[in-house]
C-alpha positions as CSV (number, residue, x, y, z in Angstrom):
1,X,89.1,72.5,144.5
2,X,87.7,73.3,141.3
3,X,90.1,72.1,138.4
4,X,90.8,73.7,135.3
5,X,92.7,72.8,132.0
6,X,94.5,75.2,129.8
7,X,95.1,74.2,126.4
8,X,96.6,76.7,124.2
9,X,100.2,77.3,122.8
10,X,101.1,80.3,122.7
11,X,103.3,80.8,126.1
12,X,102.4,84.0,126.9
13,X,98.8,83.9,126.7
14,X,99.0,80.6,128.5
15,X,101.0,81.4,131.2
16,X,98.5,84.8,132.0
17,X,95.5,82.6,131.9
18,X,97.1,80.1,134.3
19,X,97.8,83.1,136.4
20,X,94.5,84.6,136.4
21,X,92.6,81.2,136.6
22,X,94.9,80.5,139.7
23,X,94.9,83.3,141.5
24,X,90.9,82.9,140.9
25,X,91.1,79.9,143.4
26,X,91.4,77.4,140.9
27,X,93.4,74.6,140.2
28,X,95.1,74.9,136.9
29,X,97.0,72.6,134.4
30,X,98.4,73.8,131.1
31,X,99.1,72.0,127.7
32,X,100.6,73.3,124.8
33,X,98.9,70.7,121.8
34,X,95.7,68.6,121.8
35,X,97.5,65.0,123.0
36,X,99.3,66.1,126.0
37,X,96.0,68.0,126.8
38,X,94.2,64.5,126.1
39,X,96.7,63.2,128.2
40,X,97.0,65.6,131.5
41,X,93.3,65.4,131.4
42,X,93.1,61.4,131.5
43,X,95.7,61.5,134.2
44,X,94.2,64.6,136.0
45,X,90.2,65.0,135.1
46,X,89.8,68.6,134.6
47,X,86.3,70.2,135.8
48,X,86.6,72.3,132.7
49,X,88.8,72.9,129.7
50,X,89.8,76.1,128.4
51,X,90.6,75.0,124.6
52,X,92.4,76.7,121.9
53,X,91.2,76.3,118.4
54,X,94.4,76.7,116.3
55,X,97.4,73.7,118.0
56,X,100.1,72.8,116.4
57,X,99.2,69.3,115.6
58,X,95.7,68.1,116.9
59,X,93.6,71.2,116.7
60,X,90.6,72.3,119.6
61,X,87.9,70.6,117.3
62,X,89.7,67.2,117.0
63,X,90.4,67.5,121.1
64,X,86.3,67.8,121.1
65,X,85.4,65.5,119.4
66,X,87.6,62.6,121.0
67,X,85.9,63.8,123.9
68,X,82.3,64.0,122.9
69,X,83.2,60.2,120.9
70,X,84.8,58.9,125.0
71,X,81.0,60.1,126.2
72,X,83.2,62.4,128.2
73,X,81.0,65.7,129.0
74,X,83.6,67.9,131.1
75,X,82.8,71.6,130.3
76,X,84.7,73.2,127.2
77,X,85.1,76.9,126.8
78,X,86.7,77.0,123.5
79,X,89.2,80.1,122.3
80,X,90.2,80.8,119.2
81,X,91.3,83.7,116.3
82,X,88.5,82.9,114.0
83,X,85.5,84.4,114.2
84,X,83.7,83.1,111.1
85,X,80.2,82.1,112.6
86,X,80.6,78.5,110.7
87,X,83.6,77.9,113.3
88,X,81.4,79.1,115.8
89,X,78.5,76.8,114.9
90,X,81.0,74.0,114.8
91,X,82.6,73.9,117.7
92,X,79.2,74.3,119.6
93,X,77.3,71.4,117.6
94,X,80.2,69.6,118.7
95,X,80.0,69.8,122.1
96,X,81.4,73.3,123.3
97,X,79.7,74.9,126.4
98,X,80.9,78.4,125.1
99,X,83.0,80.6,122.9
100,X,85.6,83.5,122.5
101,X,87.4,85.3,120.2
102,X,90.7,86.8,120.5
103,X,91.7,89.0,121.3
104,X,89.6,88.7,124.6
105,X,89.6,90.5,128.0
106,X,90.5,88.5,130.5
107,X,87.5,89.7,132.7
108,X,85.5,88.1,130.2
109,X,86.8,84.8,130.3
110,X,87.4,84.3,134.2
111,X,83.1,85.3,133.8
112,X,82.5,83.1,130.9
113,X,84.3,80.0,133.1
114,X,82.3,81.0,136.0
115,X,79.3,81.0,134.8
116,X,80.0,77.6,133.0
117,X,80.9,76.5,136.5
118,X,77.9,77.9,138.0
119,X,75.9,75.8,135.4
120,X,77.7,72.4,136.1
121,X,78.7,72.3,139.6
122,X,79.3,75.0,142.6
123,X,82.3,77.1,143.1
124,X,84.8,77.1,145.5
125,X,84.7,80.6,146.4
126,X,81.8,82.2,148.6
127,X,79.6,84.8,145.9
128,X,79.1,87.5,148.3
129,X,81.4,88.7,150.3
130,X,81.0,91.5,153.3
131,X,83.9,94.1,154.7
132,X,83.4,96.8,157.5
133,X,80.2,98.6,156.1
134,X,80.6,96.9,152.5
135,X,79.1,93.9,150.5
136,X,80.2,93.2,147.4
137,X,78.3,90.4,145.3
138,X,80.7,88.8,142.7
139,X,78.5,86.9,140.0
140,X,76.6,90.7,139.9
141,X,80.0,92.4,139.7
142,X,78.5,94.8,142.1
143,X,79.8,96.7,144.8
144,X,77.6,98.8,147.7
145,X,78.1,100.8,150.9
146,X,75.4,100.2,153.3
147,X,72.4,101.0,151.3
148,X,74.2,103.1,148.5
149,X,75.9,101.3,145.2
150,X,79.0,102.2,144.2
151,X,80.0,103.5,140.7
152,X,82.3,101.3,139.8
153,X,84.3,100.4,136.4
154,X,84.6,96.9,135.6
155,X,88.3,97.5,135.8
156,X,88.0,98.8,138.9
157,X,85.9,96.0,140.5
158,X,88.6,93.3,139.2
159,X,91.0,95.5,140.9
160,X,88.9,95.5,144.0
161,X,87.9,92.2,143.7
162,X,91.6,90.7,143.6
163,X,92.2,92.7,147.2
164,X,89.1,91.7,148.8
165,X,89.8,88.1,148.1
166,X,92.8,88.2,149.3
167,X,92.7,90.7,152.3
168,X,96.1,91.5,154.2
169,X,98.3,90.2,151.3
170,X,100.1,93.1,149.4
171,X,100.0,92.9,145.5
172,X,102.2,94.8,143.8
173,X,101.5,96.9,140.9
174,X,103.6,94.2,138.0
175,X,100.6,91.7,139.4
176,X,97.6,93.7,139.0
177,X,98.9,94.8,135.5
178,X,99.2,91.0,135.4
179,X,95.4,90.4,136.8
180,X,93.5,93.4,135.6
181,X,94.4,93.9,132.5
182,X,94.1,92.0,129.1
183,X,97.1,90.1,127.7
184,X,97.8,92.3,124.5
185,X,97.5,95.5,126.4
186,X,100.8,97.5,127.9
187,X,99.7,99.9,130.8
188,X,102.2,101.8,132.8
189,X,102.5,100.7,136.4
190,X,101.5,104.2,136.8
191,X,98.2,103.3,135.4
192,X,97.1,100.9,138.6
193,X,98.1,103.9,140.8
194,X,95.3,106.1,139.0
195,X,92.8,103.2,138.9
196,X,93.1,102.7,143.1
197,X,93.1,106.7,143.5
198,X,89.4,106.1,141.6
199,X,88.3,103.3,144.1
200,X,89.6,105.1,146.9
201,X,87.5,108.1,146.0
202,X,84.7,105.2,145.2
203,X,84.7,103.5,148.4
204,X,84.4,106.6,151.0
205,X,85.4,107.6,154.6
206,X,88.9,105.5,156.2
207,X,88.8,103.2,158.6
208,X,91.1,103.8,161.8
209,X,92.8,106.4,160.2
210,X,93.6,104.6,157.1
211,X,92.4,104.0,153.5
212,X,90.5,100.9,152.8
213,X,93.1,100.3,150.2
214,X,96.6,101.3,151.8
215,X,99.7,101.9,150.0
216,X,102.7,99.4,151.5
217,X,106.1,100.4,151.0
218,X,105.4,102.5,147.6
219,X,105.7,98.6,146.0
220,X,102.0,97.5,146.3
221,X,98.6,97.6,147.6
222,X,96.9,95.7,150.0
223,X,92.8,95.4,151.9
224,X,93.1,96.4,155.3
225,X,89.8,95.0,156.7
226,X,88.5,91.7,157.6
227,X,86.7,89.9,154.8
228,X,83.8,87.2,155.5
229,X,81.6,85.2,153.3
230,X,78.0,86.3,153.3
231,X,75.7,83.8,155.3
232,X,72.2,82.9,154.5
């Protein structure tokens, strides 16, 4: 399993990227400074390092370069506040695979670490997946019914994305907020009721009598098909 370090110390946002990045398939390990990141990540390599620029005591640049200086090359997406283009420039010339400025979507980053991943070795989770009539091809964030593409939001593929992976399990609406949505925004649960309404509109014609996306117990959501990986 593909493992990923979180570095960053502000709780909140760390604790939704662990989330996300978990819930992604990944395996994911937080630290809150640049030493215990050092640390976890001598005593548990990480495949990649999501790094904060602004820590307490040793900052993301520092971390880097004690990196870069071990000859260690593990992927770095760095994240920071600053988005002078001399920060930029110096975290890349020393080593950084990529770069993002807060506030970020998380969409962004879980595609940003992908692609990273993509570049250095191959992920864990099947790319396209197929379900009843449907194929939906994740890299390409695309979604299509037989021969027809769907018009769908980016929020709304994360949304349908999260059930697909995870077909039969019920989410309920506090973890999609949790999922789908960016860390400084506040939607109202009532908010992921009008985004599935959309995809359910989206997606077409029920199966056996049922939505493709069915309601359970008025808590949650949940994919009611089968899910497979593509085969070549």
């Amino acid at each position: 399993m593909t493992h990923i370090l979180v570095v960053e110390d502000e709780p909140s946002l760390c604790q939704l990227l662990v989330n996300n990045l978990t819930f992604e398939g990944f395996s994911v390990d937080s630290a809150g400074d640049g030493l215990p990141a050092l640390a976890e990540h001598a005593a548990h390599r990480a495949d990649l390092i999501v790094l904060d620029l602004m820590l307490p005591q040793m900052d993301g640049f520092e971390v880097l370069r004690i990196l870069r200086e071990r000859k260690d090359e593990v992927p770095v997406l760095m994240l920071t506040a600053r988005g002078q283009e001399t920060d930029r420039l110096q975290g890349l010339s020393l080593g950084a695979d990529d770069y993002l400025v807060k506030p970020f979507s998380v969409l962004e980053l879980i595609a940003r670490v992908k692609a990273i991943l993509r570049r250095t070795r191959p992920l864990d989770r099947p790319p396209v997946l197929r379900s009843g009539p449907f194929r939906f091809d994740l890299p390409r964030l695309e979604a299509r019914r037989a021969d027809k593409t769907l018009d769908l939001t980016p929020r709304e593929f994360r949304l349908l994305e999260i059930l697909i992976t995870h077909p039969g399990r019920t989410h309920s609406r506090k973890e999609l907020l949790q999922l789908a949505w960016e860390p400084d925004a506040r939607p109202a649960a009532r908010t992921v009721d009008v985004h599935i309404a959309n995809l359910r509109r989206k997606l077409g014609e029920e199966v056996h009598g049922q939505p493709w996306i069915t309601t359970v117990g008025g808590e949650g959501y949940r994919w009611v098909a089968p899910v497979e990986a593509e085969t070549v």
